[in-house]
LUMROMAR-816571 format. One record per residue (C-alpha): residue in three letters; x, y, z. Coordinates in Angstrom, 3 decimals. Example, Ala and Ser with C-alpha at 12.3 -4.5 7.8 and 13.67 -1.06 7.14 Angstrom:
2
R   code          u          v          w
R    ALA     12.300     -4.500      7.800
R    SER     13.670     -1.060      7.140
END
This chain:
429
R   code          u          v          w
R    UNK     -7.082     15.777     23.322
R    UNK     -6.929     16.414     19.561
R    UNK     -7.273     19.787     17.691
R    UNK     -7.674     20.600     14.049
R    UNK     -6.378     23.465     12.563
R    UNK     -7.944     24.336      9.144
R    UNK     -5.781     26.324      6.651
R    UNK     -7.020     27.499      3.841
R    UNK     -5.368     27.152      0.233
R    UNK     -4.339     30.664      0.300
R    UNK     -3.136     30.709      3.701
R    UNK      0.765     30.481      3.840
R    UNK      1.387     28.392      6.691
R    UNK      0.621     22.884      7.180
R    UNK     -5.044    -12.593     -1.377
R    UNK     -5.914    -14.439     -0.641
R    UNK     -7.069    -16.187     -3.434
R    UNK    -10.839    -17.298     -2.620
R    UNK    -10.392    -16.561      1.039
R    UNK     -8.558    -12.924      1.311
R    UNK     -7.476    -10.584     -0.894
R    UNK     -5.206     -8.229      0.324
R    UNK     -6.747     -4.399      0.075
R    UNK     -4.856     -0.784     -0.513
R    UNK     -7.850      1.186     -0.401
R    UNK     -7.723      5.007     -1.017
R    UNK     -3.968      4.897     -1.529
R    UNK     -5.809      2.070     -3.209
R    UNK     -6.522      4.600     -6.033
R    UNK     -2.678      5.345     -6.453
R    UNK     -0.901      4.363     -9.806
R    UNK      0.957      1.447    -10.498
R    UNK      4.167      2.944    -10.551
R    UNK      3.636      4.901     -7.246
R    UNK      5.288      4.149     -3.481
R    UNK      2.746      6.294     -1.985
R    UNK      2.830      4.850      1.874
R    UNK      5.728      3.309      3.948
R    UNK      6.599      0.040      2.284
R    UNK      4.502      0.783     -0.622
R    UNK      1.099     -0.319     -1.711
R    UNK     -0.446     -1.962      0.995
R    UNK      2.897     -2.116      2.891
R    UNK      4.233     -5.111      0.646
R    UNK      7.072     -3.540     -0.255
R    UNK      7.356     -5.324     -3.442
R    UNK      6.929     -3.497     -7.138
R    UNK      7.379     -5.624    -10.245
R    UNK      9.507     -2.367    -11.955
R    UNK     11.533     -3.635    -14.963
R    UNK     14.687     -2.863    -15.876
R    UNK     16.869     -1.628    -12.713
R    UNK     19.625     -2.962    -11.768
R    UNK     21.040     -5.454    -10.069
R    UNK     24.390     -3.644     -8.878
R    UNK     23.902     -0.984     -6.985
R    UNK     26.543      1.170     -5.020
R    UNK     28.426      4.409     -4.603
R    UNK     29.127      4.736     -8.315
R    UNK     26.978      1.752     -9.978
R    UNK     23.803      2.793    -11.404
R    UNK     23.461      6.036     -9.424
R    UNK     21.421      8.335    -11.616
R    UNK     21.337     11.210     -8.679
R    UNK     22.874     11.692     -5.676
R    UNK     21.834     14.952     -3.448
R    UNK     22.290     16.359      0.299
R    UNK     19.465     16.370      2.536
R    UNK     19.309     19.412      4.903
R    UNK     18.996     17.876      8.087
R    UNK     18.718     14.499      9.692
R    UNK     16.077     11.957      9.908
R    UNK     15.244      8.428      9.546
R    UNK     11.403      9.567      7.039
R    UNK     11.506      6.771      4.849
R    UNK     10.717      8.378      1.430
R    UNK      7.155      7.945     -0.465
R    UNK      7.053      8.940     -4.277
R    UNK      4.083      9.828     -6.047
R    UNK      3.251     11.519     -9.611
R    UNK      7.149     11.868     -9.859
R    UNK      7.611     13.291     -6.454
R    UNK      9.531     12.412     -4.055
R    UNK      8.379     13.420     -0.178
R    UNK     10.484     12.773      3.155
R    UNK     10.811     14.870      6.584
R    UNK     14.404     16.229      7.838
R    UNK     15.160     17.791     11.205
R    UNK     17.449     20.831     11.533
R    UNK     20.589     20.445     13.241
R    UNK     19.733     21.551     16.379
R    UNK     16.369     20.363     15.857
R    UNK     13.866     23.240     16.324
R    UNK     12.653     22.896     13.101
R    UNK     10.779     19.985     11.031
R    UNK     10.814     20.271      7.140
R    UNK      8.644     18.254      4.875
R    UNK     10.651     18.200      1.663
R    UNK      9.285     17.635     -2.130
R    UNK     11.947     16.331     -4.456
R    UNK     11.526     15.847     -8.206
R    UNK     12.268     12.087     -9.069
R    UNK     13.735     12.706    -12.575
R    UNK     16.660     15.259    -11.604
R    UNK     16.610     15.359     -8.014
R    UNK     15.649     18.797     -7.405
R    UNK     14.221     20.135     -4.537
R    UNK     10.349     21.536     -5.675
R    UNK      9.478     22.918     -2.511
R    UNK     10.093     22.859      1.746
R    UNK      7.776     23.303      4.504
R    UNK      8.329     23.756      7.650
R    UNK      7.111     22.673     10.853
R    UNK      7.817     23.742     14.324
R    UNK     10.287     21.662     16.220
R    UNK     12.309     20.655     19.436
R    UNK     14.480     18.608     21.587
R    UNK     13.420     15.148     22.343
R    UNK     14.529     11.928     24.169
R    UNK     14.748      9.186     21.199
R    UNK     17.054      5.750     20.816
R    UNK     20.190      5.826     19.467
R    UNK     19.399      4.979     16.329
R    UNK     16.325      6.624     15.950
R    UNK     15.907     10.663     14.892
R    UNK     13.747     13.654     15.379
R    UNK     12.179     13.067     11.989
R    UNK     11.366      9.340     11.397
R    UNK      8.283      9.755     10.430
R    UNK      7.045      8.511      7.176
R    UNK      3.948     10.309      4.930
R    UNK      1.529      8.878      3.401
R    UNK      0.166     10.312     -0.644
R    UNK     -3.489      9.622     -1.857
R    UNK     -5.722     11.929     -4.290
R    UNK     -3.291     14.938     -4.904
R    UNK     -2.576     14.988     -0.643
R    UNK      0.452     14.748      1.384
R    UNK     -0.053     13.492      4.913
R    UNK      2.610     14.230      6.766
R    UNK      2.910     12.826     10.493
R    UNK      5.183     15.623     12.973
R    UNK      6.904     15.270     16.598
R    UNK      8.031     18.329     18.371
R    UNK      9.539     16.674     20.931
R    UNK      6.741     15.924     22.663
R    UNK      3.455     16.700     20.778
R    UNK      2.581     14.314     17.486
R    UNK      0.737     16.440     15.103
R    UNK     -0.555     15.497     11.823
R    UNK     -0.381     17.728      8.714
R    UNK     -2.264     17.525      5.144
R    UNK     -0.738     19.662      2.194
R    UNK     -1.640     19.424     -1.237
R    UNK      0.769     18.280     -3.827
R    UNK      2.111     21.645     -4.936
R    UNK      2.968     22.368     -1.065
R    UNK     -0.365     24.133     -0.020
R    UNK     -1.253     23.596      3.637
R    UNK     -4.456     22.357      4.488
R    UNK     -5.007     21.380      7.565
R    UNK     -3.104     20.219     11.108
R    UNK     -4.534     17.832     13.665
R    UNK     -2.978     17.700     17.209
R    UNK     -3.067     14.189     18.429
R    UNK     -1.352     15.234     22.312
R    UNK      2.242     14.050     23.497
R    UNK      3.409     11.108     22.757
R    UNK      5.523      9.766     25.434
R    UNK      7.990      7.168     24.435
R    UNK     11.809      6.283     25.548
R    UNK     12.886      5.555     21.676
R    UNK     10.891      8.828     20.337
R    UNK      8.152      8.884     17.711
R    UNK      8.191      7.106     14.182
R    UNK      4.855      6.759     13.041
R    UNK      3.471      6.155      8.991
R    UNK     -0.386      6.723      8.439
R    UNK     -2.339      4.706      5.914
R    UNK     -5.128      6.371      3.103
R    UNK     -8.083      3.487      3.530
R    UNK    -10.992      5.436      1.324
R    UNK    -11.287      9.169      2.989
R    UNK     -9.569      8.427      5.965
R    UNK     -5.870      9.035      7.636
R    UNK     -5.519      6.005      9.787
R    UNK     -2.343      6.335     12.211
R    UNK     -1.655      4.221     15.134
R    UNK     -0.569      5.795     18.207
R    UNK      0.677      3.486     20.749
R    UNK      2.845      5.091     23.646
R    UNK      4.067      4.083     26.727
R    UNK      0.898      4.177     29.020
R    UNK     -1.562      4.968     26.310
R    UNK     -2.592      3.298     23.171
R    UNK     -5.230      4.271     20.490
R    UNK     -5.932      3.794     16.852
R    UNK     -6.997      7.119     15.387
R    UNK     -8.279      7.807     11.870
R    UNK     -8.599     11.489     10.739
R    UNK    -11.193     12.616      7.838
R    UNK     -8.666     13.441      4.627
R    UNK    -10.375     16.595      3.948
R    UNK    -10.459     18.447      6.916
R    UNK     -8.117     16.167      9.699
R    UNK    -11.053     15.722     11.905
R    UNK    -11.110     12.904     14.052
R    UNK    -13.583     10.386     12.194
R    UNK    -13.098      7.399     15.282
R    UNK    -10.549      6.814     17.829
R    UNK    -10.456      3.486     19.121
R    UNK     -8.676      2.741     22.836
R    UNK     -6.313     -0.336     22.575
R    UNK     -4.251     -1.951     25.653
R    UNK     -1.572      0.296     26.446
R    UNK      2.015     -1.002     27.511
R    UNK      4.633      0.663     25.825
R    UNK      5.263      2.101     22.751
R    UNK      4.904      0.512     18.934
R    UNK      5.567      1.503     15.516
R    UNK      4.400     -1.105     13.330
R    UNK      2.235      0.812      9.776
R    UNK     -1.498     -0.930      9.635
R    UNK     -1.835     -2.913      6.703
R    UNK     -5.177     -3.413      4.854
R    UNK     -7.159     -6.971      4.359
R    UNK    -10.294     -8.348      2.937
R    UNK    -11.305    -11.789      4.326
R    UNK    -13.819    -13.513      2.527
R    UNK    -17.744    -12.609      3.694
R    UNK    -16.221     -9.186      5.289
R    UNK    -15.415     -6.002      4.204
R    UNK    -12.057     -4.229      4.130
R    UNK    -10.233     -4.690      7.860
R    UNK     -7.442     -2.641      9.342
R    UNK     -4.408     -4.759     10.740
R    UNK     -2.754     -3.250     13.438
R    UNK      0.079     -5.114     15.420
R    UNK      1.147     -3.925     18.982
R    UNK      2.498     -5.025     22.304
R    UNK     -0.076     -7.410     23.502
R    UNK     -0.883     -9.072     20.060
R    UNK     -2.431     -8.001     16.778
R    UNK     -6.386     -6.560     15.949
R    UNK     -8.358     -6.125     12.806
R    UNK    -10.913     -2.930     12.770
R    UNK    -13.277     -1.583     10.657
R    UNK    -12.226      0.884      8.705
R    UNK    -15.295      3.034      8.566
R    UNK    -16.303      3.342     12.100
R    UNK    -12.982      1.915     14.325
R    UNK    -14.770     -1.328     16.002
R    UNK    -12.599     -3.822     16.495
R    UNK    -13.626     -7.137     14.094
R    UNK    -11.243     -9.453     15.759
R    UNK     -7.991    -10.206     18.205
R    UNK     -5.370    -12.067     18.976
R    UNK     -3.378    -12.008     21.929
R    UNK     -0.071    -13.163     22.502
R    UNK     -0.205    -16.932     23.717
R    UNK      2.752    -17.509     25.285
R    UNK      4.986    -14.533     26.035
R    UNK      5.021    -13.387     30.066
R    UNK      6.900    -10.263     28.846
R    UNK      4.576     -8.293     26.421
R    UNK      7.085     -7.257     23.556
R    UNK      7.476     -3.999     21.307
R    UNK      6.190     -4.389     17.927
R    UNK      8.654     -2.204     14.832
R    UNK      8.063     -3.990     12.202
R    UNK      4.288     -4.156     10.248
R    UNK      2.405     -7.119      9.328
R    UNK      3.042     -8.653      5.788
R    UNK      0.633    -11.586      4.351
R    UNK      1.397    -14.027      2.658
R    UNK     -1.585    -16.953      0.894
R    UNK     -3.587    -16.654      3.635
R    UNK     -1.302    -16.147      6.641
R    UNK     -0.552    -12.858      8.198
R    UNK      2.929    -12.612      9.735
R    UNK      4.141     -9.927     12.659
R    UNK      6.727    -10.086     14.937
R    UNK      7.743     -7.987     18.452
R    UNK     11.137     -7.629     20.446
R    UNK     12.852     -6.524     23.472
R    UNK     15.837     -4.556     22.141
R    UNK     18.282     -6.848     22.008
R    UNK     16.941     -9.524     23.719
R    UNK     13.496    -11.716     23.032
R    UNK     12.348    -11.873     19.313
R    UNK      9.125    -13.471     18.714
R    UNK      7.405    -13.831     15.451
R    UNK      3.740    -15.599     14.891
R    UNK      2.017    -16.457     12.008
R    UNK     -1.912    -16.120     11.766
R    UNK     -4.091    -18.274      9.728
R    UNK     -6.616    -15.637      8.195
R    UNK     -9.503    -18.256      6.724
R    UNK     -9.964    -18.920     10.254
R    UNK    -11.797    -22.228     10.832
R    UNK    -15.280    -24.167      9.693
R    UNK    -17.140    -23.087     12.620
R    UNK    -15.367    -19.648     13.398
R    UNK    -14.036    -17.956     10.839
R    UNK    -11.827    -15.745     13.401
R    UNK     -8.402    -15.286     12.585
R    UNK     -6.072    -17.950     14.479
R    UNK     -3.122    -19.272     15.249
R    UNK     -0.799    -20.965     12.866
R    UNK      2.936    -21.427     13.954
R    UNK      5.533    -19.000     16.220
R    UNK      8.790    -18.902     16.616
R    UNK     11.200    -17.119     18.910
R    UNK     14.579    -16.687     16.730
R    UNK     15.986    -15.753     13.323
R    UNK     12.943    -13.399     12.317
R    UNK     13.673     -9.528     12.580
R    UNK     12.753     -6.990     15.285
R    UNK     12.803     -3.646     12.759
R    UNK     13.101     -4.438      9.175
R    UNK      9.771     -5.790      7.956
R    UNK      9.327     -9.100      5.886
R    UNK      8.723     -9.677      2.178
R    UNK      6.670    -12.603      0.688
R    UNK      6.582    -14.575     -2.581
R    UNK      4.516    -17.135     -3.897
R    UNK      4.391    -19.745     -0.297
R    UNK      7.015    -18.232      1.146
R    UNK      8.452    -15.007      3.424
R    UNK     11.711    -13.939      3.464
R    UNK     13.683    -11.239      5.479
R    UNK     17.151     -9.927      6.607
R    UNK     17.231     -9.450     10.271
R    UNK     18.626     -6.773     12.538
R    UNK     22.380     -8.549     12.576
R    UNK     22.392     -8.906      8.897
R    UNK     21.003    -12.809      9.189
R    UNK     18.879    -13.824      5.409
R    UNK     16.619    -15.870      5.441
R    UNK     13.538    -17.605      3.997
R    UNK     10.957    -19.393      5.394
R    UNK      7.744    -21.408      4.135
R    UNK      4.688    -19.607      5.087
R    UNK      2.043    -22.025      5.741
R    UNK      4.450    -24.121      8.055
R    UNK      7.214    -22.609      9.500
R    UNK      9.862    -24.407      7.721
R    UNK     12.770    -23.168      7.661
R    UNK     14.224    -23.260      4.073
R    UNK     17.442    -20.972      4.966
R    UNK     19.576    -18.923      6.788
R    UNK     22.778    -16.791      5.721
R    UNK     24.570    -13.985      7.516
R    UNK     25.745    -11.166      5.102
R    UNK     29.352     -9.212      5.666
R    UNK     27.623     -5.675      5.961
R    UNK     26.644     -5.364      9.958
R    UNK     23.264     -4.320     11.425
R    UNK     20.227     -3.752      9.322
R    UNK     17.320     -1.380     10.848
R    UNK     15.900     -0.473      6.602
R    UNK     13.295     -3.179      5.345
R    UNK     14.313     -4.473      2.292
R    UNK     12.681     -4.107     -1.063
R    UNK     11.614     -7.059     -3.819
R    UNK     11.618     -5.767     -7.318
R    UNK     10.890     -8.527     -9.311
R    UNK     12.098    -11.496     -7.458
R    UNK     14.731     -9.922     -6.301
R    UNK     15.307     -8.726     -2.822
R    UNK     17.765     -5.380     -2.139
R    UNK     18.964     -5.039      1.129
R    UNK     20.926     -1.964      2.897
R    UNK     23.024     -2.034      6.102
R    UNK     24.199      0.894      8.735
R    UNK     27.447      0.481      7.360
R    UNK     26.316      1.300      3.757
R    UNK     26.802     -2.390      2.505
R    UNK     24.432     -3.079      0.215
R    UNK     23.557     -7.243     -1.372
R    UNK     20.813     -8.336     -3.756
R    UNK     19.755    -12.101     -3.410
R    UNK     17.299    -14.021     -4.608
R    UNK     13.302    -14.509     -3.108
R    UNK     14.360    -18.450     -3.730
R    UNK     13.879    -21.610     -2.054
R    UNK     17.920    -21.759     -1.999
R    UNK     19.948    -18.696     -0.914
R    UNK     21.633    -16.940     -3.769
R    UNK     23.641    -13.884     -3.397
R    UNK     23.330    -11.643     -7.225
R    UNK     25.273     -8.661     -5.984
R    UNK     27.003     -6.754     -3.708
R    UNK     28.173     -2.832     -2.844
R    UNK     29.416     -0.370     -0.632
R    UNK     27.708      3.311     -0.198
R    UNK     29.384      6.085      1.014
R    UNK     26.893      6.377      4.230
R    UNK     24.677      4.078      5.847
R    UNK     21.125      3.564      5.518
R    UNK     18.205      3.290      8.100
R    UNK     15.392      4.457      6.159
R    UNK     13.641      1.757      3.959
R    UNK     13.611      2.800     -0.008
R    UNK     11.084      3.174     -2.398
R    UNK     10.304      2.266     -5.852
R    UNK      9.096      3.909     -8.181
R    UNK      8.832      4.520    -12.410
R    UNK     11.321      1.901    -12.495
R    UNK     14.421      3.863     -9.811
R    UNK     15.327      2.803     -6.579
R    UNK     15.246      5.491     -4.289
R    UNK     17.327      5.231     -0.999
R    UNK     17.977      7.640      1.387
R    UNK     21.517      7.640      3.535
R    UNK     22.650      9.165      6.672
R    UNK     23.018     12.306      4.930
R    UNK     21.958     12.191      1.138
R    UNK     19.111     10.845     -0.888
R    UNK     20.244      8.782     -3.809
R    UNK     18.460      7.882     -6.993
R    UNK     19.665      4.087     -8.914
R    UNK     17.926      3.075    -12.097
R    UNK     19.293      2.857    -15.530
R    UNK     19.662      6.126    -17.926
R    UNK     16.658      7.548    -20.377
R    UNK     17.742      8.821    -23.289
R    UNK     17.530     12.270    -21.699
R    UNK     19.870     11.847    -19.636
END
């Protein structure tokens, strides 16, 4: 069952071109130079930012460096010059929602949230989830432990509202990232034995639609947004048995797929990306099965439903999401594997295995240039090209398993235990 609690400001307390076009609605309204969700507009995680770097490293380029109190795995989202991630206290009774000017790296404010123990994977923490920014509000998903909550504060740290969404059972613990579509907070919430899509009003957290989806164990992959040609706006949702558009407004589902050929149903991490008129997603078995599918989106003359394009059951990642540019996709898996692939067929155009270990942060494109970061802190800048070509490589003093943002032309990455800030220097500073 899900509760709202209202707080009061006063109250001191939480393309397709021609055939699809691909949609950030409501964070749709957020500016240019904004990261406002997980992966950025729409999830792409591109930003065509000018003018940072290509080296980038312990002491190359780093404008800021700072300790984070606490752990966590929040990927940080920046908007209006703010930065916004969650932490965990050390012994993990506590949740704190952290505001961080971009410029200097000062910390504006902290909120808290009530915390506790709870069971996650080894690489995940008590505070991997991501927020979400859209007209002067913070959404800010919470796990106790064993309750997922969601909380709305305005920019300045004001609580508005919380919204209990009930436990959330799961052997890897919670890591969930809502999307702004219009005045909604969409936020999937697939668990082991119970799955649901549930979108929250953005002015007062009450439950606008909850939609039931088949239920198998838990997922993590952040909806994207679409708009296929003769419908309106569609939420993309990728889980265990396959992936689902839905309607934005009311929750009915618009179309399905379900996995063809799998007798296993998988875990999905990673979240859809399109590319032309394909949408890509992918599902694994820890270290075992990987299976990634790409779905034609124009669908065909006499059904226009989504369908099948191509699969394949290798090289694609489990956890760090895929980037696309002009006909093609390109990734770094969860061993550190490169590669790029054509969209529309499958081809493979490469593969290369970088020195720097396992990879659970998706990388970024700026430009056409893709920035990767590893466990071990290693951290290589290649080329989105039909040949592989490696433009740089560092070493930070901490790993990285959060994915970075972008935003007013820095690269913002969060380590193990510090935030750090890469760009070149203003004449301020």
């Amino acid at each position: 069952m899900s509760k709202t609690f209202w707080c009061p400001r006063w109250t001191v307390l939480f393309s397709v071109v021609s055939c699809l076009v691909c949609a950030d609605r409501g964070a749709l309204s957020a500016d240019a130079a904004d990261w406002p969700r997980f992966r950025g507009p729409n999830g792409t995680g591109q930003s065509s930012a000018a003018g940072i770097p290509v080296e980038i490293g312990e002491e190359s380029n780093r404008l800021w460096k700072i300790e984070l109190p606490g752990a966590g795995n929040s990927s940080p989202v920046v908007a209006d010059g703010r930065i916004y991630l969650q932490t965990s206290s050390s012994d993990g009774s506590e949740r704190r929602l952290l505001c961080i000017d971009l410029q200097s790296g000062r910390t504006l404010w902290t909120r808290s949230a009530p915390g506790g123990p709870g069971v996650t994977h080894r690489k995940n923490t008590l505070a991997s989830c991501t927020g979400a920014v859209a007209d002067g509000r913070v959404f800010m998903p919470f796990w106790d432990g064993k309750r997922l909550t969601v909380s709305a504060y305005e920019i300045d740290g004001h609580p508005l509202w919380t919204t209990d969404l009930g436990e959330f059972t799961s052997q890897h613990g919670a890591g969930h990232s809502p999307i702004v579509v219009d005045d909604h907070v969409i936020i999937m919430n697939d668990q082991d034995g119970l799955a649901e899509v549930v979108a929250l009003e953005a002015r007062t957290g009450a439950v606008a639609w909850k939609t039931p989806r088949h239920a198998f164990r838990a997922s993590y992959a952040t909806p994207v947004v679409i708009e296929r040609a003769g419908h309106g706006p569609e939420v993309v949702v990728a889980s265990t048995d396959g992936v689902a558009g839905y309607d934005p407004k009311t929750g009915t589902e618009c179309w399905k797929w379900i996995w063809a050929s799998n007798k296993q149903e998988l875990r999905t991490v990673a979240s859809p990306v399109v590319c032309n008129d394909q949408l890509f997603f992918s599902g694994g078995n820890g270290p075992g099965a990987r299976h990634a599918v790409a779905i034609n989106l124009k669908g065909k003359e006499s059904d226009d439903t989504p369908h099948f394009a191509w699969e394949t059951l290798k090289d694609f990642p489990y956890v760090p999401c895929l980037l696309s540019r002009g006909d093609n996709v390109y990734f770094i898996n969860d061993s550190g594997v490169a590669g790029g692939f054509h969209a529309a067929t499958g081809r493979r155009l490469w593969l290369e295995r970088l020195p720097g270990g396992d990879v659970t942060a998706s990388p970024v494109m700026i430009e056409d240039r893709i920035y990767a970061f590893t466990e071990n802190g290693a951290t290589f800048v290649f080329a989105a090209d039909t040949q592989f070509k490696l433009l740089a490589e560092g070493k930070l003093a901490e790993g990285v398993k959060a994915s970075p943002a972008v935003a007013d032309g820095r690269l913002i990455v969060r380590g193990e235990k510090s935030l750090y800030c890469f760009g070149r220097p203003t004449p301020a500073q």
